[in-house]
C-alpha atoms as one frame of an Amber mdcrd trajectory, in Angstrom:
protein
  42.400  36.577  44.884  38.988  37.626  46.473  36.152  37.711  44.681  34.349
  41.065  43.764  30.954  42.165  45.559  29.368  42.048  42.034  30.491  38.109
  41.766  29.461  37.363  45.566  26.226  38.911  44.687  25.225  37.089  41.546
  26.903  33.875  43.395  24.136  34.503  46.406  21.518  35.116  43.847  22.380
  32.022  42.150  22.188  29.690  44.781  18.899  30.891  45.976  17.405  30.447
  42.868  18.952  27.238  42.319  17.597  26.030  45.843  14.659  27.481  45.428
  13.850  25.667  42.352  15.037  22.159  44.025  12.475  22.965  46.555   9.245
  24.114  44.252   9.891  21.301  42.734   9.799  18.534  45.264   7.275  20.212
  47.616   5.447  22.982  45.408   5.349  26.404  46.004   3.065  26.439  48.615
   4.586  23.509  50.938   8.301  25.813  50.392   9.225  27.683  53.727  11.702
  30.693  52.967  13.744  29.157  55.857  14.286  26.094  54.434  15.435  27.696
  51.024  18.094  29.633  52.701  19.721  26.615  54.748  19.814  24.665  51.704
  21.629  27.998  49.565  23.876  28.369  52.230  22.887  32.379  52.616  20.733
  34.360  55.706  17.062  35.407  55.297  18.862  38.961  55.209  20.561  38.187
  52.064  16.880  36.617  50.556  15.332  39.460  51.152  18.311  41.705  49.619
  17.561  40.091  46.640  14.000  39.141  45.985  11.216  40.981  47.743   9.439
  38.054  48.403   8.836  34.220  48.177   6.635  34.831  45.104   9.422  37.368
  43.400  11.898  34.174  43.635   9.605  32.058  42.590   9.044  34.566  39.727
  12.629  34.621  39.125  12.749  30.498  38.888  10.015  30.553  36.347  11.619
  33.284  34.049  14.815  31.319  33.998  13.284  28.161  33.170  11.482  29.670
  30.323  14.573  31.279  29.368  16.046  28.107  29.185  12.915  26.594  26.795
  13.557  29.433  24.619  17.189  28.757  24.130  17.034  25.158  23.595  14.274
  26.262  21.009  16.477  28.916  19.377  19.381  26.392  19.219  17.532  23.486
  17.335  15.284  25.731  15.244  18.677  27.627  13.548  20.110  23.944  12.508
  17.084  23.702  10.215  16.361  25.041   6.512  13.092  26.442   5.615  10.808
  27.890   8.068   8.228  25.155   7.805  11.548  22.979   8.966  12.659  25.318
  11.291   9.089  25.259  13.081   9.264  21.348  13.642  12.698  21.147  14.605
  11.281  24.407  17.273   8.230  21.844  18.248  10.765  19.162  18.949  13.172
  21.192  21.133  10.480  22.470  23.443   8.832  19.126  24.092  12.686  17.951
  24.903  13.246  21.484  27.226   9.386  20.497  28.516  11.022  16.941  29.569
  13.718  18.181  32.210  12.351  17.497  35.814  10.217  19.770  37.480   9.510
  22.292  34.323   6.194  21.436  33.673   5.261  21.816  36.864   6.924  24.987
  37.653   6.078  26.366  34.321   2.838  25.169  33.448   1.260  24.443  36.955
   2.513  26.693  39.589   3.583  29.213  37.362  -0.230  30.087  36.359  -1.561
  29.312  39.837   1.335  31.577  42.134   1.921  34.540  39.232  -2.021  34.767
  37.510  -2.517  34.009  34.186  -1.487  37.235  32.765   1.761  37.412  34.373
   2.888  33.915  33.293   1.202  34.839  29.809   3.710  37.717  29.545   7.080
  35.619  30.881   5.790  32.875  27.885   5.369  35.895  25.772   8.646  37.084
  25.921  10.778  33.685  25.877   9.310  30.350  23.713   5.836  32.023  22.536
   8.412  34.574  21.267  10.452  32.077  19.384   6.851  30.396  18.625   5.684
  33.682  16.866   9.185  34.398  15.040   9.152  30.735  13.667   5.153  31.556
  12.159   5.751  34.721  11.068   8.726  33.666   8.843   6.315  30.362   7.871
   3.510  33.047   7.241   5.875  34.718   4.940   6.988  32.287   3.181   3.922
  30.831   2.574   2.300  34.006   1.457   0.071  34.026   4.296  -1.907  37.171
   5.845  -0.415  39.143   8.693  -3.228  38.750  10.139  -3.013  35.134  11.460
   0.038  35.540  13.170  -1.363  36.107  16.856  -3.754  33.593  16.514  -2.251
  31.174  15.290   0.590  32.123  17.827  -2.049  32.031  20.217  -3.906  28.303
  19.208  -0.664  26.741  18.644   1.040  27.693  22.507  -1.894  26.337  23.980
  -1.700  23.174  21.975   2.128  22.910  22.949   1.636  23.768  26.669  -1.251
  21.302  26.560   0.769  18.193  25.083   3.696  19.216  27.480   1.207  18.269
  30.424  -0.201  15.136  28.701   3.400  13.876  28.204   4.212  14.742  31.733
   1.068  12.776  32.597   2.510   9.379  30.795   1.376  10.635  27.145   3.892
   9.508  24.099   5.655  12.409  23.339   6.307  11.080  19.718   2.408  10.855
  19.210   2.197  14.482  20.733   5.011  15.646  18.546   3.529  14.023  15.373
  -0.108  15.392  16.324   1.701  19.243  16.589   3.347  18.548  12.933   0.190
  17.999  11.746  -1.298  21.165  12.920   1.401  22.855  11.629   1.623  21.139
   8.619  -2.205  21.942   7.704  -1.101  25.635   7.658  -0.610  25.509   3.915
  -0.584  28.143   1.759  -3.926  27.051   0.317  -5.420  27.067   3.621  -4.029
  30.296   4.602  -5.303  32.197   1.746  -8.967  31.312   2.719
């Protein structure tokens, strides 16, 4: 039984975005020839440039999946949990452990700013675990009889807190200290508070 063209296609596209992300990984985006992600995908330069314009487009493509898979995880362990104040922790939790699998931080965090520009890698965040980030506050904001009004900055303040502890436990940091420190934050966003 031969495969279809759609299944050889996605099966191309998958294994040069799985080698690519081997090889941003170990050698950074910079150091990664398109020649040597080919060879190690198995696939011509022909089919790299069928599918991704550019190195920088499949490096694009790398970082959206990886933050697709943060968001996930996040979505999975959040839904396990019962009120939103819950569900937010057990959120914080998953993305330090989707933060922990080799080579994220770097691609997402590092790279990902320096190769795409701030804004780009602002909207990819934006639309995967800042996303699930925002959803968890706004249902926290509701139930807490909080204003509207916080929900992008807070969104905002919080993201950078996680993306920061993400780096300082890639750097050696505890993670349980850095997960304690962001249920604190979140924890200080009571209703009293809110109301202010």
């Amino acid at each position: 039984m031969s495969r279809s063209n759609r299944e050889r296609t996605e099966a191309t596209k998958r294994a040069l975005i799985d080698a690519a992300r081997v090889l941003f990984v170990e050698r950074g985006y910079a150091e990664t020839a398109t020649p040597d992600i080919v060879q190690m995908a198995g696939v011509t330069r022909g089919a790299l440039y069928h599918h991704f314009e550019d190195k920088r487009a499949l490096f694009q493509a790398v970082v959206e999946q990886e933050a697709g898979a943060v968001a996930a995880t996040i979505e999975e362990r959040s839904l396990q949990s019962g009120s939103a104040y819950d569900r937010l922790l057990a959120g914080a939790s998953a993305y330090f452990e989707a933060m922990a699998v080799a080579g994220r931080t770097r691609l997402l965090l590092l790279d990902g700013p320096a190769v795409l520009g701030v804004e780009s890698i602002g909207s990819i965040d934006g639309e995967h675990a800042e996303a699930k980030l925002r959803e968890g506050l706004a249902e926290f904001l509701a139930e807490a009889d909080g204003p509207d009004a916080l929900l992008y900055p807070l969104t905002n303040l919080l993201s950078a807190a996680f993306d920061r502890a993400a780096l300082a436990i890639e750097a050696g940091g505890s993670r349980q200290d850095y997960e304690r420190a962001i249920a604190t934050l979140i924890g200080g966003l009571r209703a009293d508070q809110l109301r202010r």
